[in-house]
N, C-alpha and C positions, 0 to 999 in steps of 0.2 A: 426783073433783072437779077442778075447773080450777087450775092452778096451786100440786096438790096437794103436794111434794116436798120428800125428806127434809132435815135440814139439811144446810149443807154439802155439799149435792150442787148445779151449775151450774141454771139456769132454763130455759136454753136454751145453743143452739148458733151459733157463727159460723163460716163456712165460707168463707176469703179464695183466691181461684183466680186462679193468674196464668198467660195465656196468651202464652208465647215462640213468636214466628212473625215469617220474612222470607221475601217469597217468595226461587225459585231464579234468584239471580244470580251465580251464577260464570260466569266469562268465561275459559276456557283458553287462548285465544289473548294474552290478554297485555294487551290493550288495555286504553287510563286510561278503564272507565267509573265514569261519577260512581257509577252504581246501586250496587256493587259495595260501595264507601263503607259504603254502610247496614249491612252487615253488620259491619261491621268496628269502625263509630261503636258499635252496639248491643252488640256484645260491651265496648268499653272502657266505656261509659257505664249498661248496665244489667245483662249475665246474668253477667258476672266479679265485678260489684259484690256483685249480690243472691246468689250461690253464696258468698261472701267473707263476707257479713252472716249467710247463714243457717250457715253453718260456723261460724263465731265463735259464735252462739249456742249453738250443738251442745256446743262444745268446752264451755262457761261453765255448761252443764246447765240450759241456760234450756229449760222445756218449750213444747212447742209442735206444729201440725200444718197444714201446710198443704197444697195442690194445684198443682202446676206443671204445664201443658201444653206437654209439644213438640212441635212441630208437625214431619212428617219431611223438609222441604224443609232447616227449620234444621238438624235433627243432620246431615244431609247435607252440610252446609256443614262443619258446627264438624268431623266427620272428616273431613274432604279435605286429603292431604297438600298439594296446591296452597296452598287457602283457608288452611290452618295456616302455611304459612312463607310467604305475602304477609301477612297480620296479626301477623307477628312483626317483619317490619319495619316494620309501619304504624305499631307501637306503639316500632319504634326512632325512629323518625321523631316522634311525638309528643313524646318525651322531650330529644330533639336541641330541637324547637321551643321549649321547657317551658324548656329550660336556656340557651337566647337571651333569653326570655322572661325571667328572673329576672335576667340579665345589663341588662336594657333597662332595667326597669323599677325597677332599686337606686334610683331618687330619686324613685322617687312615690309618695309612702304609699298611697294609694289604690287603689293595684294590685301592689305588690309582694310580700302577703302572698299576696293571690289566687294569684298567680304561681307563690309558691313553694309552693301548696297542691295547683297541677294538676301539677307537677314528681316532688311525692312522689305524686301519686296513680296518674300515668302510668307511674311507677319498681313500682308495690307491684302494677298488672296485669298488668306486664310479668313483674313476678316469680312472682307467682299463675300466668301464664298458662304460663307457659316450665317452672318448677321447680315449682311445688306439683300442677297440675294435669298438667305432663307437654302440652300442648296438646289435652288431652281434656276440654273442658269438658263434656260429656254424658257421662263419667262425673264427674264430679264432684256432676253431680248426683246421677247413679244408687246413689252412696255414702252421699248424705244419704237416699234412698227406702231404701237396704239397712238404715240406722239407724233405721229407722221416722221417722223429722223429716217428712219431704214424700211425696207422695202420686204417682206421676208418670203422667201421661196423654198423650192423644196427640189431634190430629187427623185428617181427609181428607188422603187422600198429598199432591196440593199447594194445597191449600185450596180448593178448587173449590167453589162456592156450590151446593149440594145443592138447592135447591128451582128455582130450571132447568134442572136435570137430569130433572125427574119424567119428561118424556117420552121419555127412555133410560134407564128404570129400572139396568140392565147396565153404563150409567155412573158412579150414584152408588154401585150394589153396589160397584164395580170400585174407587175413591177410597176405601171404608170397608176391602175387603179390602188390597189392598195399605200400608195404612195400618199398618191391626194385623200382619199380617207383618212386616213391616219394625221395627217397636218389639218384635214378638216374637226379631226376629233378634239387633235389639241390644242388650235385656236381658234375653232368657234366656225371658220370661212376657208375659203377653199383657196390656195394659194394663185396667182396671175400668173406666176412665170413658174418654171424645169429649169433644172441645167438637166440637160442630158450626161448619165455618168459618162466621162472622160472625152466628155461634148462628142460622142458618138452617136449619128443623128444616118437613117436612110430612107429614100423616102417611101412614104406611107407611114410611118411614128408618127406621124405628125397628127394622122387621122384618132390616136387613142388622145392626144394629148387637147383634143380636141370633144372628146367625146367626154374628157375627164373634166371639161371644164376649162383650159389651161388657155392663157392668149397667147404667150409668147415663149422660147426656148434661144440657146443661143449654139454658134457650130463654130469652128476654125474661122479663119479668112477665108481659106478655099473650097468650102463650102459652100460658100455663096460667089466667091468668083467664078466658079465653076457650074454655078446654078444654071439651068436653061426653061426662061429666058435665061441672057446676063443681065445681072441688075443694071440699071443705067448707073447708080450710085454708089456701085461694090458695098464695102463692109461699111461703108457711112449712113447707110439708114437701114432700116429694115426690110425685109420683103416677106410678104404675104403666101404661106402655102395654099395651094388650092382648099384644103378642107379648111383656111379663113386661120390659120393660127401665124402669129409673125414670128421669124427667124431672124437673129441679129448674130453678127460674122465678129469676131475678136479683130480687133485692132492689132498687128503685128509688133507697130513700133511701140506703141506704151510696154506693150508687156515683154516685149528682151528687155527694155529699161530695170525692169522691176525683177524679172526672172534668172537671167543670167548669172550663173558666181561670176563670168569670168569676163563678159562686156558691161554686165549689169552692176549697178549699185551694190547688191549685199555683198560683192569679191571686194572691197575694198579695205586698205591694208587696215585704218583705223577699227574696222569692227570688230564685231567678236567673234573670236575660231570658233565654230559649233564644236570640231571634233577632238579638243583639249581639252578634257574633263577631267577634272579632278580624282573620278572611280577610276582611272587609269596613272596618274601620278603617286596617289599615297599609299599605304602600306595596306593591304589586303584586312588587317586585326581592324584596323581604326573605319574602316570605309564599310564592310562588311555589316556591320549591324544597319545599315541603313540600305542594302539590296530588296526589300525587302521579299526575302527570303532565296531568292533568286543566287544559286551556287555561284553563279559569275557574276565580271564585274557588269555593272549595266550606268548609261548616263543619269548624275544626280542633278543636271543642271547650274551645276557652280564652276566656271570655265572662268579662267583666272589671265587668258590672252589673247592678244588681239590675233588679223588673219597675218599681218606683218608682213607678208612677200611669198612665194609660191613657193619656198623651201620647206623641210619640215623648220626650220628656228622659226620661231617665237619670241613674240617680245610682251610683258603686262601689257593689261588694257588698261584703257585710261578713257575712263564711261564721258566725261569732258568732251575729247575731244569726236568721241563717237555720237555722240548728239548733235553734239555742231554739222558735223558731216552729214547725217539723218535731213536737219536742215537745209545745208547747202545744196543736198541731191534733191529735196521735196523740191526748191527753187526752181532748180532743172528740169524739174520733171515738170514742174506747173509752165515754165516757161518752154520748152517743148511744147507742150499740148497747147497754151495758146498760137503760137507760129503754125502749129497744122490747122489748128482749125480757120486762123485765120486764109492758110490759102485758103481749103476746102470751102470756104464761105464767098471765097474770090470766084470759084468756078460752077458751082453750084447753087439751084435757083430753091433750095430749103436749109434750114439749118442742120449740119452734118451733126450725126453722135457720134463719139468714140468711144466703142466698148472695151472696156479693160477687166477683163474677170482673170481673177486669180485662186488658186488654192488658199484659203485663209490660213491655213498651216505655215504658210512661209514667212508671216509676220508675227515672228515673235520666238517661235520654235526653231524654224532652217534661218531666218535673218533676225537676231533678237532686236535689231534695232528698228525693224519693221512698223509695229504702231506705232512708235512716235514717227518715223517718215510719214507714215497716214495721216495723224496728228497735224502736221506739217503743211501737209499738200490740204487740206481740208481749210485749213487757217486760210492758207494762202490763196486761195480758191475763193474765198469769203470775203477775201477782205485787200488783198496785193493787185486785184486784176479787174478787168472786166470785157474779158472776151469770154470764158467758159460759165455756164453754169451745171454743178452736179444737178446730177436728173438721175433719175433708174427710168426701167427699159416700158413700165409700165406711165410712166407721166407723160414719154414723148407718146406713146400709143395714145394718151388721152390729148395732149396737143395735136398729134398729125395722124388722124386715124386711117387714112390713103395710103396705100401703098403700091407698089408694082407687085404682080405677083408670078411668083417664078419658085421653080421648085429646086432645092438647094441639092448639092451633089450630097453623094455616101462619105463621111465622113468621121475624121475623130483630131483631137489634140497630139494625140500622139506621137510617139516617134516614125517619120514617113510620112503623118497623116491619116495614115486610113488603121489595120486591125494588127501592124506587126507586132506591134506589145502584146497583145491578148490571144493572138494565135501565132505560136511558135514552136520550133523543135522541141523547148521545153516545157509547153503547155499545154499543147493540142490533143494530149490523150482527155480532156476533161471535158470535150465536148460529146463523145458519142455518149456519155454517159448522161450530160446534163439534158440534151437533144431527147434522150430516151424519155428522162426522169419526164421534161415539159409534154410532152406526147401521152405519155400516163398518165400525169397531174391532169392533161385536158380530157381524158378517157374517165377518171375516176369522176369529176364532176358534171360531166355527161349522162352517165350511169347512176347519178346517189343523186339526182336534181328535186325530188322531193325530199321534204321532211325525213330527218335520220334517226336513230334512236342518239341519245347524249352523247353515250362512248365513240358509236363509229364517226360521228359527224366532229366530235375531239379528234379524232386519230385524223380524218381528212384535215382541217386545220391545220396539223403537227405535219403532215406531210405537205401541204402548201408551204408551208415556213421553212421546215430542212430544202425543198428547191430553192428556194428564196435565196437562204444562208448561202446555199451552193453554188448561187450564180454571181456572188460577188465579185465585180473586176477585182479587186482587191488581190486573189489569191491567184490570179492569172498572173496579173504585174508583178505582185512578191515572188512567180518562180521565173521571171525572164527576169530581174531585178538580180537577182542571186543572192540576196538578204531574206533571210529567217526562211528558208525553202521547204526545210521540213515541216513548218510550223505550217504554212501554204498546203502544201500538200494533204499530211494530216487533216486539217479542218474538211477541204472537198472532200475526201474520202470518207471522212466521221460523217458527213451530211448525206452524202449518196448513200452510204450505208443502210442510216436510218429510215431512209424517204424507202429507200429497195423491201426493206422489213416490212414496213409501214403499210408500201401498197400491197403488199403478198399478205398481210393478216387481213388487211380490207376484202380482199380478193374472196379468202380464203373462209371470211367472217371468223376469223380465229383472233380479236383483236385484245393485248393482255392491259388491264386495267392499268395494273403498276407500272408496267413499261412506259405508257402513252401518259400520267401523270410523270415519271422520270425526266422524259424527253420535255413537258410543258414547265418544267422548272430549272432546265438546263438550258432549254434553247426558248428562252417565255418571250421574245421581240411579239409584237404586234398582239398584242393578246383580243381583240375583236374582229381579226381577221379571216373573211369566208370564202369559205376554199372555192364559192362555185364563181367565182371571178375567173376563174380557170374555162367556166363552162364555155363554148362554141356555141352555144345557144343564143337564141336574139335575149332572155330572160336575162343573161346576165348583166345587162347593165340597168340592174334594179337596185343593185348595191349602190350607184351613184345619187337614186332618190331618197337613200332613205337616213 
């Protein structure tokens, strides 16, 4: 019977997925790029926070389960002794600012408390980040997965948008294996679930994510509404691809709740303006030492007010009552999601999930109020309710391992749904190039399938990686985005470049020692990565045994 279940047991299932992804912006040469920043903002403003938030819960025995995605560009970052001791001073520097800041600002009510709020918060990451964590935030998390709390998964090595790849199949294989390697490298086991970068999923991927080991991945809503079969149960449970891997469909309504500035919770007047930063209010002399080094002004993260109303005015924040609000919306949110699930449970003869994956970027960094709403909804989940319980996408596969099986539509999150972000008027010159690069890349691994001398079989390597770099959705959505373009641009072009070099000294066997050490200390991502993942031969999934 529908909604048959015992007492005291949940109704249904919520299933909240946060995906940690920047693309690869380390710069070893030294140089103030602004890009670099992002990594460094995101670490103080969301994955030190939310590691901080879900460790505190750990500690408190608040129960709980969720999904975290790293993506391997980020771990690559967060291990890099480079990246680790520039973000130790970025956050010295933060706190230098923080404590001018509370010096400035002793006679204005209005902003002195704020002040002295970003002081201890920049003091307690700096401590997390140096002493508790040891500078290893990827393990930090991997401690909470060891404790059973979080789920951990992974994406496409550098988030390459999978459904433009169809036509070098050997490309999007090449992104899924090296992916799973590399997370296998770094924790021990091979990850259960993918997010497909920018949940761009078409079918056939399904069969690498498969071969790579993977059980499940997740798509839009209409991706599986539009599957054929149609599932009987839409996005509320999973469905089974033919090659045996499950598909689970995003829930629509949770995530406008959570996504939206302007229906959703983080548009709300009490929070904090992201785009009123302080490197745009004070005097160019005072703020400048703290760019670091960067000729313009760029965001310090100390925003002194709230979002106030859809004008430019402004009014201080007041961290009080933006907590409160944090709370009152988690409320909503948890009481929302039980009313759905309890219909879903009224008309349906299994317990429904509702997937809620989000960018983890947006809590903390785009909504700073973000992990404590998490905080929040997590509590309230545990402890206010009992119709939900958190699950990740791998425990209901271990409770209901049946499924329908139906093959999900071509798909993405996107704007539209399906590829206009990533192939557009602005962007589309970067695929005859990249198309070329993968068709090479599969010719050179084809061709060099035995044993290579050290140097050529480095320079193959170094040119598996510059495609890699070069297929980042990343620098597709920065040029339809119209934010940091050149910066976008440049990079694919730096990468094609060197890959174009690379295969013409292979070619040529003219390959220059210096150079191809150059490029492995500039561009060093994935440093046990073998180029014949690339190969069309049945050999190549020998890399997955070994």
């Amino acid at each position: 019977m529908a909604g048959d279940f015992a007492m005291g047991e949940p109704r249904g299932y919520l299933a909240i997925v946060l995906h940690a992804h920047l693309p690869y912006v380390r710069h070893a040469r030294g140089e103030a790029y602004l890009e670099e920043k992002w990594y460094y903002e995101a670490l103080t403003e969301t994955y030190i926070p939310l590691y901080t938030m879900l460790a505190k819960l750990a500690a408190e025995g608040v129960p709980y389960r969720l999904t975290v995605s790293l993506s391997p560009t980020l771990m690559s970052m967060c291990r890099d002794p480079l990246l680790q001791a520039r973000f130790s001073e970025f956050i010295d520097g933060l706190c230098r600012l923080a404590e001018l800041e509370t010096y400035r600002t002793r006679w204005q009510p209005g902003f002195r408390e704020t002040a002295r709020m970003y002081l201890e918060r920049f003091q307690h990451v700096r401590s997390v980040y140096n002493d508790t964590l040891q500078r290893d935030v990827v393990g930090g998390f991997a401690r909470l997965a060891n404790e059973g709390r979080i789920e951990l998964i992974t994406t496409a090595a550098t988030h390459g948008y999978l459904p433009l790849m169809e036509v070098c199949p050997s490309a999007a294989r090449a992104q899924i294996i090296a992916a799973v390697d590399y997370y296998r490298r770094t924790f021990g086991t091979g990850p259960q679930g993918m997010w497909l970068p920018e949940c761009g999923y078409y079918p056939g991927v399904d069969a690498y994510l498969r071969e790579a080991g993977v059980r499940y991945f997740f798509t839009d809503a209409h991706g599986i509404e539009n599957a054929s079969p149609r599932p009987r149960y839409g996005v509320f449970a999973p469905v089974y691809c033919p090659s045996g891997v499950a598909a689970f469909g995003r829930d629509m309504e949770s995530s406008k709740q959570v996504w939206s500035a302007h229906e959703g919770y983080p548009g709300d007047f009490d929070y904090r303006e992201f785009y009123r930063d302080i490197a745009y209010d004070l005097d160019w002399d005072y703020i400048r030492p703290f760019m670091g080094g960067c000729p313009v002004r760029t965001h310090t993260g100390m925003k002194y007010y709230r979002v106030t109303g859809r004008t430019e005015y402004k009014e201080p924040y007041v961290r009080e009552w933006a907590i409160n609000k944090a709370a009152t919306h988690a409320g909503n949110f948890v009481f929302n999601r039980a009313r759905q699930i309890e219909h879903l449970a009224s008309v349906m003869d299994i317990r429904p999930i509702v997937v809620a994956p989000y960018d983890a970027e947006l809590f903390g960094h785009w909504w700073f109020e973000g992990p404590e709403f998490l905080e929040f909804v997590i509590r309230k989940v545990a402890y206010d309710q009992d119709v939900i319980k958190l699950v990740t996408p791998g425990d209901y596969l271990e409770e209901r391992p049946r499924a329908q099986v139906s093959v999900p539509s071509m798909s993405s999150w996107g704007y539209m749904g399906y590829s206009e972000v990533w192939l557009a008027d602005c962007n589309h010159w970067i695929y005859r190039h990249l198309h070329m690069m993968a068709h090479r890349m599969s010719r050179l691994a084809d061709d060099h399938a035995m044993p290579q001398p050290d140097l050529v079989r480095r320079a193959l390597n170094q040119a598996a990686r510059e495609l890699m770099l070069a297929q980042s959705s990343d620098w597709a959505f920065i040029m339809k985005a119209g934010t940091c373009v050149d910066y976008a641009v440049e990079r694919t072009k730096s990468h094609i470049s060197r890959f174009n070099r690379l295969y013409s000294d292979i070619r040529s066997s003219n390959v220059d020692h210096e150079w191809v050490s150059d490029l492995e200390s500039i561009d060093n991502i994935f440093p046990n990565i073998d180029y014949t993942i690339y190969s069309t031969s049945p050999m190549a999934s020998a890399i997955l045994d070994t």
